[in-house]
SETORTOR-665540 format. One record per residue (C-alpha): residue number from 1; x, y, z; residue in three letters. Coordinates in Angstrom, 2 decimals. Each point is the difference from the previous one (the first is absolute). Example, Ala and Ser with C-alpha at 12.3 -4.5 7.8 and 13.67 -1.06 7.14 Angstrom:
// SETORTOR-665540
  num        u        v        w  residuo
    1    12.30    -4.50     7.80      ALA
    2     1.37     3.44    -0.66      SER
END
This chain:
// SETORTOR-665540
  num        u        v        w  residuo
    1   208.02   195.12   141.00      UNK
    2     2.78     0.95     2.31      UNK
    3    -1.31     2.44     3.54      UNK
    4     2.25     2.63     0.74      UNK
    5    -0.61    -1.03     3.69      UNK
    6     0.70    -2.94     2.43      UNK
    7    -2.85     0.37     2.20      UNK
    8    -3.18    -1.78    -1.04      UNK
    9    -3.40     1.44    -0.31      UNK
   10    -3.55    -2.06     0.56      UNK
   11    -2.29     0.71    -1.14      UNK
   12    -4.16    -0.88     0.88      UNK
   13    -2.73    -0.54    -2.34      UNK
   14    -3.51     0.99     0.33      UNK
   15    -2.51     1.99    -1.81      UNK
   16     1.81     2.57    -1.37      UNK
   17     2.63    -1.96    -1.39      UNK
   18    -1.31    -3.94    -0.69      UNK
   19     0.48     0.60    -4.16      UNK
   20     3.02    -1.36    -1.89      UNK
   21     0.24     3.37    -1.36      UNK
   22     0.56     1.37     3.73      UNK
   23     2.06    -2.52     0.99      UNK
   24     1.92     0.50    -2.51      UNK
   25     0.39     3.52     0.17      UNK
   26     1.13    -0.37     4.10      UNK
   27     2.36    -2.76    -1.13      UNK
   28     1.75     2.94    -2.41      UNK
   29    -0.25     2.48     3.04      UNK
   30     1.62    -2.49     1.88      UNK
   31    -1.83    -2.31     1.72      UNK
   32     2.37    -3.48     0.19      UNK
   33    -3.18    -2.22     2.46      UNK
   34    -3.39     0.63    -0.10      UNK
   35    -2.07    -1.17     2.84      UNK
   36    -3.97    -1.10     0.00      UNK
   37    -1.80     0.44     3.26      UNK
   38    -2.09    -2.99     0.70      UNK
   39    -2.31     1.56     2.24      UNK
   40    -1.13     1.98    -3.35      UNK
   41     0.44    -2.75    -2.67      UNK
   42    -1.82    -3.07    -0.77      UNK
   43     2.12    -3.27    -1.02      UNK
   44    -1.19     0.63    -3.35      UNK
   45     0.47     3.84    -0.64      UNK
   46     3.69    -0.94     1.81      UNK
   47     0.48    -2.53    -3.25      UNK
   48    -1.38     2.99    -2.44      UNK
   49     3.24     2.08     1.85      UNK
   50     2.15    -2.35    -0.12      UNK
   51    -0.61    -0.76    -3.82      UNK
   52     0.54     4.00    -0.89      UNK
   53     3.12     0.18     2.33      UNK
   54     1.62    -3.30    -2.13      UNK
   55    -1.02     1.80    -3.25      UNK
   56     1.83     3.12     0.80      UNK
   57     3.24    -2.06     1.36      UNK
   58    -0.10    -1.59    -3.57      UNK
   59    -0.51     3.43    -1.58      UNK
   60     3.11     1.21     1.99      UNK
   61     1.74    -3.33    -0.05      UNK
   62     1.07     0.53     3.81      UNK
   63    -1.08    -1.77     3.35      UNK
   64    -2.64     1.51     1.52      UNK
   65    -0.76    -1.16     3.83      UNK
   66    -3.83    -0.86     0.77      UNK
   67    -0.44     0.39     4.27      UNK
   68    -3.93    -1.10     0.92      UNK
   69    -0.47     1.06     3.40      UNK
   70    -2.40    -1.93     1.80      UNK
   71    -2.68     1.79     1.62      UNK
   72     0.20    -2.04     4.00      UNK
   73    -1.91    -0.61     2.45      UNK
   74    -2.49     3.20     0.75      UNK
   75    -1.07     0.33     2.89      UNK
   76    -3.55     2.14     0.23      UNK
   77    -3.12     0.62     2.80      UNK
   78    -3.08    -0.78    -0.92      UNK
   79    -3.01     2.34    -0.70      UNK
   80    -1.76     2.37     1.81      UNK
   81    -3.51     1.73     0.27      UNK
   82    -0.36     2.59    -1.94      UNK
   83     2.99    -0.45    -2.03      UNK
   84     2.58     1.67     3.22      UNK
   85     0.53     1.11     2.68      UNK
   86     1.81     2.70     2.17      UNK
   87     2.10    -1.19     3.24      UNK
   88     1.90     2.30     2.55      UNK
   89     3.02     0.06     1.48      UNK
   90    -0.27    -1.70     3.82      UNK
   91    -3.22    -2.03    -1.13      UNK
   92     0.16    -4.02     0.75      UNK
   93    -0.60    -1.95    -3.12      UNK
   94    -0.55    -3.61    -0.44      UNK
   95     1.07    -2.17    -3.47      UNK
   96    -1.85    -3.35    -0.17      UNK
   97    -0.66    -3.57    -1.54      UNK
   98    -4.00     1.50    -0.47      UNK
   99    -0.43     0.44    -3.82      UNK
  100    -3.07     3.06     1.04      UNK
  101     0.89     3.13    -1.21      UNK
  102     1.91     2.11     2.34      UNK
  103    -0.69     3.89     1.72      UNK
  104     1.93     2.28     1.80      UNK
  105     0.64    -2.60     2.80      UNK
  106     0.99    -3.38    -2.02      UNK
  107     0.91    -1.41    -3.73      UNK
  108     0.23    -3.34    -1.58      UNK
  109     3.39    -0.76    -0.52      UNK
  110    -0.01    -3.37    -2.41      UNK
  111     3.80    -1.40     1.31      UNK
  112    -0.16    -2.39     2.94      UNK
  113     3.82     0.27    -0.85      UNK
  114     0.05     3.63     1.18      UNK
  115    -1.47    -1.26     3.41      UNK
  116     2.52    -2.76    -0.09      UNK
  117     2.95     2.11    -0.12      UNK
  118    -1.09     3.48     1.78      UNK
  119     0.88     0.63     3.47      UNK
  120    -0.62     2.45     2.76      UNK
  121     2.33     3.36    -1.29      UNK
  122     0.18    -1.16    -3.32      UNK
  123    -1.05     3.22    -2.50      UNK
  124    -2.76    -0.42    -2.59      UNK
  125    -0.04     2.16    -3.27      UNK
  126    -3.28     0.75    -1.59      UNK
  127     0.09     1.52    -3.70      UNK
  128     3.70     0.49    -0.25      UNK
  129     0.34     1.50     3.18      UNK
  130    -2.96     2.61     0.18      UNK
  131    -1.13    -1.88     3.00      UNK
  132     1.44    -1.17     2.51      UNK
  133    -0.82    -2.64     2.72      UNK
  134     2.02    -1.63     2.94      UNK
  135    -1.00    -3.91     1.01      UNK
  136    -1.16     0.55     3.72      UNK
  137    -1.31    -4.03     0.11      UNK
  138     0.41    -3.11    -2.35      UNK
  139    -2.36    -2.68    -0.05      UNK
  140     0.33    -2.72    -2.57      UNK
  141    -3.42     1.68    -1.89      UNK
  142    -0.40     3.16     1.73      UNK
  143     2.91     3.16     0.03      UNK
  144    -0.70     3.07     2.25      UNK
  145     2.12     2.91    -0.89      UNK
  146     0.24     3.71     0.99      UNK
  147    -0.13     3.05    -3.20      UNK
  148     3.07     1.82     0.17      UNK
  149    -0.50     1.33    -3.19      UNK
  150    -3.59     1.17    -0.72      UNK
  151    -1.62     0.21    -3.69      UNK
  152    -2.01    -1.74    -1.84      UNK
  153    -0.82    -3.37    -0.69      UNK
  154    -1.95    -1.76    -3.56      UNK
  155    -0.17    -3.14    -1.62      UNK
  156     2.58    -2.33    -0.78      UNK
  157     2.61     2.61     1.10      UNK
  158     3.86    -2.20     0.76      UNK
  159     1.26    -0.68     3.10      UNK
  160     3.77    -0.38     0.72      UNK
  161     1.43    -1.56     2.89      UNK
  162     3.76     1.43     0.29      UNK
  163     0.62    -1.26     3.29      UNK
  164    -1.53    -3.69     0.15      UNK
  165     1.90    -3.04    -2.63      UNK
  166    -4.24    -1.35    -1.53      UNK
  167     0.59    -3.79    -0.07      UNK
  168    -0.86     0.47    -4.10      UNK
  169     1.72    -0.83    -3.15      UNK
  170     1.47     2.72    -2.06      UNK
  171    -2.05    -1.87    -3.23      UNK
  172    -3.71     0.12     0.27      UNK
  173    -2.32    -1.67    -2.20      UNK
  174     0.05     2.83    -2.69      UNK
  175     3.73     0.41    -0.18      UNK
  176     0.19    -4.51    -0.31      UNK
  177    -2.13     0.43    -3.06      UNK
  178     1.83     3.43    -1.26      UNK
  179     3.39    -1.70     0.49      UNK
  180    -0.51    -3.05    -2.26      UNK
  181    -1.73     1.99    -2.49      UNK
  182     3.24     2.39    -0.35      UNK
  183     2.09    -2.75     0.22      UNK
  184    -1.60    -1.67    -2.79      UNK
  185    -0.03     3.56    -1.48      UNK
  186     3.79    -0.29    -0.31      UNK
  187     0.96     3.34     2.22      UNK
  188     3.50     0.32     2.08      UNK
  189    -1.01     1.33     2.99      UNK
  190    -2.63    -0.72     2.49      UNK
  191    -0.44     2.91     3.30      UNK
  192    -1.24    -1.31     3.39      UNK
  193    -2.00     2.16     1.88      UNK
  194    -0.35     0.34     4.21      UNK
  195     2.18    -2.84     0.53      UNK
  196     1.33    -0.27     3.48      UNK
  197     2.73    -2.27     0.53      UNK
  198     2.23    -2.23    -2.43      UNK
  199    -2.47    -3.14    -0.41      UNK
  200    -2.27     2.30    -1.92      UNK
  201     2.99    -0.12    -2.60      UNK
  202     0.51    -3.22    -0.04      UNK
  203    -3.75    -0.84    -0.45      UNK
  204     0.39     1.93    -3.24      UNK
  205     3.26    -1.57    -1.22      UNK
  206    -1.99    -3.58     0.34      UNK
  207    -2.59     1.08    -2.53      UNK
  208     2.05     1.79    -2.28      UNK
  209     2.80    -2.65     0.09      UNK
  210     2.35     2.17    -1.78      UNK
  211    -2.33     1.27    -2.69      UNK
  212     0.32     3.54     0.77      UNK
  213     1.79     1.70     2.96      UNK
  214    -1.29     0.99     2.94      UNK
  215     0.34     3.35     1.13      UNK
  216    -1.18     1.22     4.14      UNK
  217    -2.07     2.85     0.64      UNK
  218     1.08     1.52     3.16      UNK
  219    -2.99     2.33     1.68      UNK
  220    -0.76    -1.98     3.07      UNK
  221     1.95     0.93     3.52      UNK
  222     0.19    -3.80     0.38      UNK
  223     2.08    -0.17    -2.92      UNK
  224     2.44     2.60     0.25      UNK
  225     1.33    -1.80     3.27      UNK
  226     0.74    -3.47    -1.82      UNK
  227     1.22     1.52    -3.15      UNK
  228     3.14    -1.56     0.07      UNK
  229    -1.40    -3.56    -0.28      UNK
  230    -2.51     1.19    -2.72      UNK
  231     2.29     1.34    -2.24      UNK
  232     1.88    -3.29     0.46      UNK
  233    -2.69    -1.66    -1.22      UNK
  234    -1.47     2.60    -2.47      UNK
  235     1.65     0.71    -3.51      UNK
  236    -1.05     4.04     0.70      UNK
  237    -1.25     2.58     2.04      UNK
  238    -2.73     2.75    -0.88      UNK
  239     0.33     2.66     2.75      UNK
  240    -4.18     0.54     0.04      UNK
  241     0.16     3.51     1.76      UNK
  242    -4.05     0.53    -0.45      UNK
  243    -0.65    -2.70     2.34      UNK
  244     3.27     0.23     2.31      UNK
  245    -1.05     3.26     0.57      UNK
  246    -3.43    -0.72     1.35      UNK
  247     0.86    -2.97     2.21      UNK
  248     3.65     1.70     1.46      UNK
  249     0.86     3.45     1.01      UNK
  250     0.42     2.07    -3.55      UNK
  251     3.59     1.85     1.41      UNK
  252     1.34    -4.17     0.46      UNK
  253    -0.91    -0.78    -3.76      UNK
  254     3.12     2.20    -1.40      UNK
  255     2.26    -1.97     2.43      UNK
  256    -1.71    -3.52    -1.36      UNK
  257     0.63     1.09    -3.66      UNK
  258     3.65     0.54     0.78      UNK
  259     0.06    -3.52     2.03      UNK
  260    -1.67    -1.88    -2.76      UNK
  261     2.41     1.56    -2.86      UNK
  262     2.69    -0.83     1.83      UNK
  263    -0.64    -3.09     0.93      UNK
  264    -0.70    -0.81    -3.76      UNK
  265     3.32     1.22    -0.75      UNK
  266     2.07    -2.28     2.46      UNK
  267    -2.11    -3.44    -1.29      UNK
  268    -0.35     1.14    -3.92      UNK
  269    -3.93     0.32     0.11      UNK
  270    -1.87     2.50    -2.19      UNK
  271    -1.59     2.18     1.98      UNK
  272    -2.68     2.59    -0.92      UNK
  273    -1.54     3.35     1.85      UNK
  274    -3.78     0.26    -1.41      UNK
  275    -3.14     2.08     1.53      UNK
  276    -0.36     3.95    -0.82      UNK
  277     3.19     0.58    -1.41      UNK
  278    -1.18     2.69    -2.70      UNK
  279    -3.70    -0.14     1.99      UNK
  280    -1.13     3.76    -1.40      UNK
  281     1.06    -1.36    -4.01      UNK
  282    -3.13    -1.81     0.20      UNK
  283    -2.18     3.25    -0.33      UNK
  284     3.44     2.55    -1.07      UNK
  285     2.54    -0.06    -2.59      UNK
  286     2.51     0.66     2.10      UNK
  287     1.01    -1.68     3.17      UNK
  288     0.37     2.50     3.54      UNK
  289     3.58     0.55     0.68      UNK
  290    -0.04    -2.59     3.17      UNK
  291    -1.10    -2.29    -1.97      UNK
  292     3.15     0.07    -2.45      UNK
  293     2.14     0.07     3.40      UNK
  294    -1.86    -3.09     1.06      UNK
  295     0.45    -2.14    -3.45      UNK
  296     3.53     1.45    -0.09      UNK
  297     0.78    -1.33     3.90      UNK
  298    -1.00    -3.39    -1.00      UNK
  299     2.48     0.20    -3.00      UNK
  300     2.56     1.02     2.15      UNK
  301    -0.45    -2.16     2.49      UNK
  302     0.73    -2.77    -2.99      UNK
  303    -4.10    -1.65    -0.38      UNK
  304     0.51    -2.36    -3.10      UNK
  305    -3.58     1.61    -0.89      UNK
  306    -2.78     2.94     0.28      UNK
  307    -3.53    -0.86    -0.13      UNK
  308    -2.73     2.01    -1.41      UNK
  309    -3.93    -1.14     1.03      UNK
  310    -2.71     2.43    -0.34      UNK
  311     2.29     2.54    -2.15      UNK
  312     0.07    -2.30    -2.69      UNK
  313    -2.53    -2.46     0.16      UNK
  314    -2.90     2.85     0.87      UNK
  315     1.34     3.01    -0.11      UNK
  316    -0.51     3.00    -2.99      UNK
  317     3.74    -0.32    -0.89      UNK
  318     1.64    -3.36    -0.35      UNK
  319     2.55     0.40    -2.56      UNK
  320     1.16     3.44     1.59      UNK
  321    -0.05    -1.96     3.39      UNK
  322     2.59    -2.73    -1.21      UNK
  323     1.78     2.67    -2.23      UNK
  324     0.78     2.15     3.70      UNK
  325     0.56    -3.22     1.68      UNK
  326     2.97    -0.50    -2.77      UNK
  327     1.41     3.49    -0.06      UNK
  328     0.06    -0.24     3.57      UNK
  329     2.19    -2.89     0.19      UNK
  330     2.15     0.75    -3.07      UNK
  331     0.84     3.30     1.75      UNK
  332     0.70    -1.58     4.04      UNK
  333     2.49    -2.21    -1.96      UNK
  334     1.97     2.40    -1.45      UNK
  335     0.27     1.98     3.42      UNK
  336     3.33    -0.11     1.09      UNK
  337    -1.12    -1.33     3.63      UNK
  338    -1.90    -2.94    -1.44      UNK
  339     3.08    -2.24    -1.03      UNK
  340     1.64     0.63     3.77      UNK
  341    -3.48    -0.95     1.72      UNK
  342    -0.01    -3.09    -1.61      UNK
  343     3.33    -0.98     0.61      UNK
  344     0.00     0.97     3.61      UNK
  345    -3.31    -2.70     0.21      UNK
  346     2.06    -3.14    -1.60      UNK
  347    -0.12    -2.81     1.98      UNK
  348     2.47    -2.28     0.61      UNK
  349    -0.22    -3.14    -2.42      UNK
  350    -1.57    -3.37     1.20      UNK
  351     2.85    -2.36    -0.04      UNK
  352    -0.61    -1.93    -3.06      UNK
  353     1.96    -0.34    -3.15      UNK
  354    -2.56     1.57    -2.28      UNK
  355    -0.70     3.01     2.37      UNK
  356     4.11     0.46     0.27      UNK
  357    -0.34    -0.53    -3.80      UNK
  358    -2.63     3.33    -0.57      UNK
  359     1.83     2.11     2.94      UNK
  360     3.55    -0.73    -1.76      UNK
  361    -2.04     0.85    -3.62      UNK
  362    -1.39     3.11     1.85      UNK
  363     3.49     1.35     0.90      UNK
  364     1.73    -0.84    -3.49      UNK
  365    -2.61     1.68    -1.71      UNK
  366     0.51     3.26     2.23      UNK
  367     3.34    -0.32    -0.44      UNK
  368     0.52     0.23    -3.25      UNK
  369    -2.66     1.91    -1.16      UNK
  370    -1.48    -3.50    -1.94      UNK
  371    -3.12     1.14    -2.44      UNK
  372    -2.01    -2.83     1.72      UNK
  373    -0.25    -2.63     2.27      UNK
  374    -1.78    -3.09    -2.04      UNK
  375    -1.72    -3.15     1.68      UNK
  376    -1.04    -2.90    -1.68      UNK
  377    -2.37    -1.14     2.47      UNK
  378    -2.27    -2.78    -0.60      UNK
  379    -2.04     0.26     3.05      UNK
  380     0.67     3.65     0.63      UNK
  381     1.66    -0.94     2.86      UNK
  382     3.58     1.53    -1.22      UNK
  383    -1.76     3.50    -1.13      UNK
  384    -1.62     0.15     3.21      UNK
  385     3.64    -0.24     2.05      UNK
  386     1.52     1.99    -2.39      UNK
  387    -3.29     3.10     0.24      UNK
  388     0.45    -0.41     3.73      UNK
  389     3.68     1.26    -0.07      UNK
  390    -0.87     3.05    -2.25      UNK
  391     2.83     0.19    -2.32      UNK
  392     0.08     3.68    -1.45      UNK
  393     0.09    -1.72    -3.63      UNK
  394    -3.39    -1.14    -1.24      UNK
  395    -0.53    -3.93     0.72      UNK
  396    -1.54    -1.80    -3.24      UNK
  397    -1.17    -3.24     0.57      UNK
  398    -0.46    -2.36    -2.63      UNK
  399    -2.58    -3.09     0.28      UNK
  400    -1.73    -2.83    -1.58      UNK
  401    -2.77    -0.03     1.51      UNK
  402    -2.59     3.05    -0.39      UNK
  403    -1.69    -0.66     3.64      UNK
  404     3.88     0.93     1.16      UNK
  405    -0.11     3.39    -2.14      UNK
  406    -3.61     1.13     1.33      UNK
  407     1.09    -1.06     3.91      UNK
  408     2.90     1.98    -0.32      UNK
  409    -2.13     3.13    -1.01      UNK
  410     0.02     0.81     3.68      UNK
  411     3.27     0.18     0.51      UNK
  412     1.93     3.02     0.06      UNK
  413     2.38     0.70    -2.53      UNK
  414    -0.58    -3.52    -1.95      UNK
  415    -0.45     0.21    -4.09      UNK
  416    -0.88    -3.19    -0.65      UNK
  417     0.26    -1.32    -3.60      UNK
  418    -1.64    -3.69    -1.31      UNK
  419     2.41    -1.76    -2.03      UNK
  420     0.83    -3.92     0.00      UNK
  421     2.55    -1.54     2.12      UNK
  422     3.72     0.24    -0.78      UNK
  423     1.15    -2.86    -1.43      UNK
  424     3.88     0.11     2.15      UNK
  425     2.03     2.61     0.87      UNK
  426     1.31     1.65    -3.22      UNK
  427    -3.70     0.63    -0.87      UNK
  428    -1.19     1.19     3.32      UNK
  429     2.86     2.46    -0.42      UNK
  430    -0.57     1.00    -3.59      UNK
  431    -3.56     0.31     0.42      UNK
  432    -0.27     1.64     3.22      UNK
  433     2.36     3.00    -1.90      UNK
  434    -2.07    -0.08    -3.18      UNK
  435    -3.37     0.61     2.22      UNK
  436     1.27     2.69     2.18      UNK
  437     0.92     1.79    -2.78      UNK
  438    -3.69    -0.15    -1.98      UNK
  439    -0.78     0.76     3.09      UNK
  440     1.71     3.13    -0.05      UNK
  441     2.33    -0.72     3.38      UNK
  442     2.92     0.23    -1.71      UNK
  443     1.75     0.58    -2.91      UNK
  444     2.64    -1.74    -2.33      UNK
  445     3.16     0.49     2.34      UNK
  446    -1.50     0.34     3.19      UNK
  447     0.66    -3.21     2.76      UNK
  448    -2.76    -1.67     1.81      UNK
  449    -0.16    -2.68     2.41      UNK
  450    -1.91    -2.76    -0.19      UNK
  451    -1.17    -2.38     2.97      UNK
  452    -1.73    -3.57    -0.20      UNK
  453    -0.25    -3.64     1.74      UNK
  454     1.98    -2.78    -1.88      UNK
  455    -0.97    -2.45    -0.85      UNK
  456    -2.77     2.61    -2.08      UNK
  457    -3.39    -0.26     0.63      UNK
  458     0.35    -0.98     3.40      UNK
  459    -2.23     2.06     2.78      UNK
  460     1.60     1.47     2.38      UNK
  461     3.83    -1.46    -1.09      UNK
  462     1.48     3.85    -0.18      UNK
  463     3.92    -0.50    -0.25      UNK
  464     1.32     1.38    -2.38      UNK
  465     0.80     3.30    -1.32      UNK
  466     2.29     1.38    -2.91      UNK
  467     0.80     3.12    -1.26      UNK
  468    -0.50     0.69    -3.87      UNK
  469     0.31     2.20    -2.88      UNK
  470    -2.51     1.37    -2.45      UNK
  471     2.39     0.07    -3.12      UNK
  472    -0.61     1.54    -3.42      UNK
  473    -1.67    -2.98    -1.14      UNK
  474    -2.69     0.30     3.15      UNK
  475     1.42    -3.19     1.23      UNK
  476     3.08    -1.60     1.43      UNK
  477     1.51     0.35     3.47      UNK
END
């Protein structure tokens, strides 16, 4: 199955769409990743997904990217009498280490971290931003703070901090056990939630050792000012708007979006804009009209991916949801402005030999109007330098290994086909033409170019490319 598109679509699972049936019908509509929330999943219904996602890939015989996002570390008050209560704006209120249930005046807030890290002036969110409270005095098990923000408080209602770095890990207990469960479960991609600074990543990357890639969440304040050593460290980004909304001013979250895309375009990371893109699909068969402007800005702007959460995994329509999602995308690439943005956003190569290699395989491709620009890519390395220039042919990347394939679902523009490992050069060639056209890239008499590391099979070795011809015979250079 070939998409008519180069963006990628995720799509989330939940109740209204956790049957192979389903899944299989958004994987049609266009769905290339689907995504299972954690905080909404046990370790065993995840395996029950993950077994009806592997049966549809086989049904379709084409990679099909898993991403488990981890649910993270929640942070919640404690209870109160009565169930709630109702605080006003210029009222003192006081958060504490006493587990009593709280009134209009005080709460039980269960974190000694939160005391460890709040200061005097530091902002505290209650219930995604309904209330809000300014730290007047820290103690080590005692915060006063004044209610700038009135409303109304109840049980177990979250608490963000967007001003204070909470001396936490971005892995709690629950996401420990949920991690080695989908690891063991075989999925791609794993989503960290709330993480704050770069050695949140790397606590990840210990556990997973490789097993699946790890991909950052950004919807914490604290994180959007050291993205540039997380996405050193992280294999993507996930632009979590919900959150980032809540915890930063909503008119700066546009502005982050762009940052984050672009700074996944300059380093070759996959990057992908989630959180109430077609928000009114969930109850509507048809999306509001800023909506489609919103999905079709992130397109522009060159996201590898678009992310649907409730629309799909809760929502009345999920097939229509990815089907909109699809037509979007198909029709922002065609737009005459689309292929100038894009170029005008190229960053200059790194200086290494395989990034000169995929710029130089970029601008031969352009040149001469080549069908397709084919990697063999081992690691996925190669496809991943060659997506990141984005050649105006379609890139087909051609693997060994099927955990390569499913990674590269993510990535924009990337068809990857399974297929063993060349055996030298004349069969790299010869196959890589033979492929492209079953794949219907090109046809007998068209020219592609193909780019790989020699010696083959070696990750990250890209060196080579060479320009050949899909003959009569669908063969031959």
């Amino acid at each position: 199955m070939r998409r008519l598109r180069r963006t990628k679509i995720v799509a989330t699972l939940g109740p209204a769409s956790s049957s192979t049936e389903m899944i299989g019908k958004l994987f049609n509509a266009g769905a290339d990743v689907f995504r299972i929330n954690m905080s909404h999943t046990s370790p065993d219904r995840m395996r029950e997904i993950v077994a009806m996602i592997r049966s549809v890939e086989r049904d379709n015989d084409r990679p099909i990217g898993i991403l488990v996002d981890l649910q993270g570390p929640k942070l919640r008050l404690g209870t109160f009498k009565g169930g709630s209560v109702v605080v006003k704006g210029g009222d003192t209120f006081v958060l504490d280490s006493d587990p009593a249930e709280g009134d209009a005046t005080r709460a039980y807030l269960p974190h000694p971290e939160i005391f460890a890290g709040a200061e005097p002036g530091h902002t505290l969110l209650i219930d995604d931003g309904k209330v809000r409270l300014t730290v007047t005095e820290a103690q080590p098990k005692r915060m006063v703070t004044r209610v700038e923000i009135g409303g109304k408080l109840s049980d177990r209602k979250g608490v963000s901090l967007p001003d204070s770095t909470i001396p936490f890990s971005a892995l709690a207990e629950k996401d420990r056990t949920d991690l080695e469960a989908a690891l063991d479960a075989g999925i791609d991609w794993v989503a960290l939630s709330f993480i704050q600074r770069p050695e949140d990543i790397a606590e990840a990357k210990k556990i997973t050792r490789g097993r699946a890639a790890v991909m950052a969440k950004i919807e914490k304040p604290q994180a959007v000012t050291r993205l540039s050593e997380i996405i050193d460290l992280a294999d993507a980004l996930m632009v979590a708007r919900g959150d980032l909304g809540v915890e930063m001013p909503l008119e700066k979250v546009p502005g982050v979006q762009k940052q984050m895309t672009r700074m996944g375009r300059a380093t070759g990371k996959p990057i992908v804009v989630a959180t109430q893109m077609l928000e009114s699909m969930i109850t509507s068969p048809v999306p509001t009209r800023a909506e489609v402007s919103d999905v079709a800005s992130a397109i522009f702007e060159g996201a590898d991916a678009v992310m649907l959460s409730a629309e799909s995994a809760a929502g009345q329509y999920p097939v229509e949801a990815v089907t909109m999602m699809d037509r979007i995308a198909r029709s922002v690439e065609s737009d005459p402005t689309y292929r100038g943005i894009l170029d005008a956003q190229r960053a200059v190569p790194e200086p290494t030999g395989a990034d000169a290699i995929a710029d130089a395989a970029r601008h031969i491709a352009d040149t001469l109007d080549l069908a397709a620009v084919i990697c063999w890519t081992s690691s996925g390395s190669t496809a991943l330098r060659v997506a990141r220039e984005r050649p105006r042919p379609p890139v087909v990347a051609l693997s060994p290994n099927m955990s390569t394939g499913r990674r590269l679902a993510v990535v924009w523009g990337v068809h990857c086909v399974v297929t063993e490992d060349a055996h030298d050069q004349d069969d790299m060639v010869d196959r890589a033409c033979r492929i492209a056209f079953r794949e219907g890239f090109a046809k007998a008499g068209q020219r592609v170019i193909v780019v790989a590391g020699v010696p083959l099979g070696t990750p990250g070795a890209t060196n080579m490319l060479r320009i050949a011809y899909v003959g009569q015979d669908i063969g031959g250079d």
